[in-house]
C-alpha positions as CSV (number, residue, x, y, z in Angstrom):
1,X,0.3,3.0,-3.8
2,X,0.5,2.5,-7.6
3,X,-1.9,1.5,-10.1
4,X,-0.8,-1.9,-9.9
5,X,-1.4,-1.7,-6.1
6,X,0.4,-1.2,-2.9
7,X,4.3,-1.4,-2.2
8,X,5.7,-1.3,0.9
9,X,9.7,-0.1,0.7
10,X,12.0,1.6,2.9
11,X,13.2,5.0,2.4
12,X,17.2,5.6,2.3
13,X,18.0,9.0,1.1
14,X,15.6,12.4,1.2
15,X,15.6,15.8,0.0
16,X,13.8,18.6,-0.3
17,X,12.5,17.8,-3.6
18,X,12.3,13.6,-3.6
19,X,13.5,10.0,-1.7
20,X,15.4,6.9,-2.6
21,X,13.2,4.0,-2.1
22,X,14.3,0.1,-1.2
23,X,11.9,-2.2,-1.8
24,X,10.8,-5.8,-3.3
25,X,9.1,-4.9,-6.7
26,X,10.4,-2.3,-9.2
27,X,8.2,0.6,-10.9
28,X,8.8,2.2,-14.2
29,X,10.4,5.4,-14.9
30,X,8.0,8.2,-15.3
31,X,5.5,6.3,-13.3
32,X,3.0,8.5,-11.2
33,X,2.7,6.8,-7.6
34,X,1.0,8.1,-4.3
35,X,3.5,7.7,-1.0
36,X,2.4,7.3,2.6
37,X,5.6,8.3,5.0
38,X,5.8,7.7,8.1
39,X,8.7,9.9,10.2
40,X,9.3,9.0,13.5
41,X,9.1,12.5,14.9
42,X,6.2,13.5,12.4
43,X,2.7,13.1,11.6
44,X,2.5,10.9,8.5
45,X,3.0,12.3,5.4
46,X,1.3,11.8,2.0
47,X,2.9,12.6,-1.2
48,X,2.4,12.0,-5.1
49,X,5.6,11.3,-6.8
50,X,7.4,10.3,-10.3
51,X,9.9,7.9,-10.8
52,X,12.6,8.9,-11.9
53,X,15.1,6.3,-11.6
54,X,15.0,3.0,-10.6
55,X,18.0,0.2,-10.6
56,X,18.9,-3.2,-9.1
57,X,20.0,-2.3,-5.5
58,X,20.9,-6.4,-4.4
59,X,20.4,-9.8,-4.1
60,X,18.9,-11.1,-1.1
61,X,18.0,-14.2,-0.1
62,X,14.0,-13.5,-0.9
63,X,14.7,-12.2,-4.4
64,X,16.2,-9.3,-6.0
65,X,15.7,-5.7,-4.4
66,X,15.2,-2.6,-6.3
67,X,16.3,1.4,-5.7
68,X,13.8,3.5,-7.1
69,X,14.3,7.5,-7.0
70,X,10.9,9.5,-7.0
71,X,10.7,13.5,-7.2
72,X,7.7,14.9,-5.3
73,X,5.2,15.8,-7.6
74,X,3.0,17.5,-5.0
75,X,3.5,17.7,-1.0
76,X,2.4,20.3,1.3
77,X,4.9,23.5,2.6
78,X,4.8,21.9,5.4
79,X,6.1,18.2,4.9
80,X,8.4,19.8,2.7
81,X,10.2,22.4,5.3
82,X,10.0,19.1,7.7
83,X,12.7,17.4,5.0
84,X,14.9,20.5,4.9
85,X,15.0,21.0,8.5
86,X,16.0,17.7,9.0
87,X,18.5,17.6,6.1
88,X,20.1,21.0,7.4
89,X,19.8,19.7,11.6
90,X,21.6,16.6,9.9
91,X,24.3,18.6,7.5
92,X,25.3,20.8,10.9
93,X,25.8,17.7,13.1
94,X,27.6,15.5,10.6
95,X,29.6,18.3,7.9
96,X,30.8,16.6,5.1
């Protein structure tokens, strides 16, 4: 949710500390937005976050699709140990 209303994206990347977004209409960087996500093995989550990228991601046949990174401006202790277990149960079954 933004102050120019709601956008529904889908998340590609996560950290500790922030998420890659896909979606249909781009934000500005620095802009404050509030983010409902929704892991399949977790009770929703609900963040505030700054943008702090965003780029042209594609072309599809709708429109243009953008990539918009966000750091996590507040999220619980909780939600945030949630993304670095996963990130670490991920690292350990796939090494780089």
């Amino acid at each position: 949710m933004t102050d120019h209303g709601e956008i529904e994206g889908t998340t590609r990347d996560v950290s500790p500390d922030g998420i890659s977004i896909v979606c249909e209409q781009p934000l500005y960087l620095g802009e404050i937005c509030w983010i409902a996500i929704y892991p399949a093995s977790h009770p929703k989550m609900e963040v505030t976050a700054k943008v702090v990228w965003s780029d042209l991601y594609g072309i599809e046949e709708g429109g243009a699709v953008v990539a918009i990174g966000v750091c996590f401006v507040q999220i619980s202790r909780s939600d945030r140990r949630f993304f670095t277990d996963v990130i670490s149960t991920e690292m350990k079954e796939d090494p780089i």
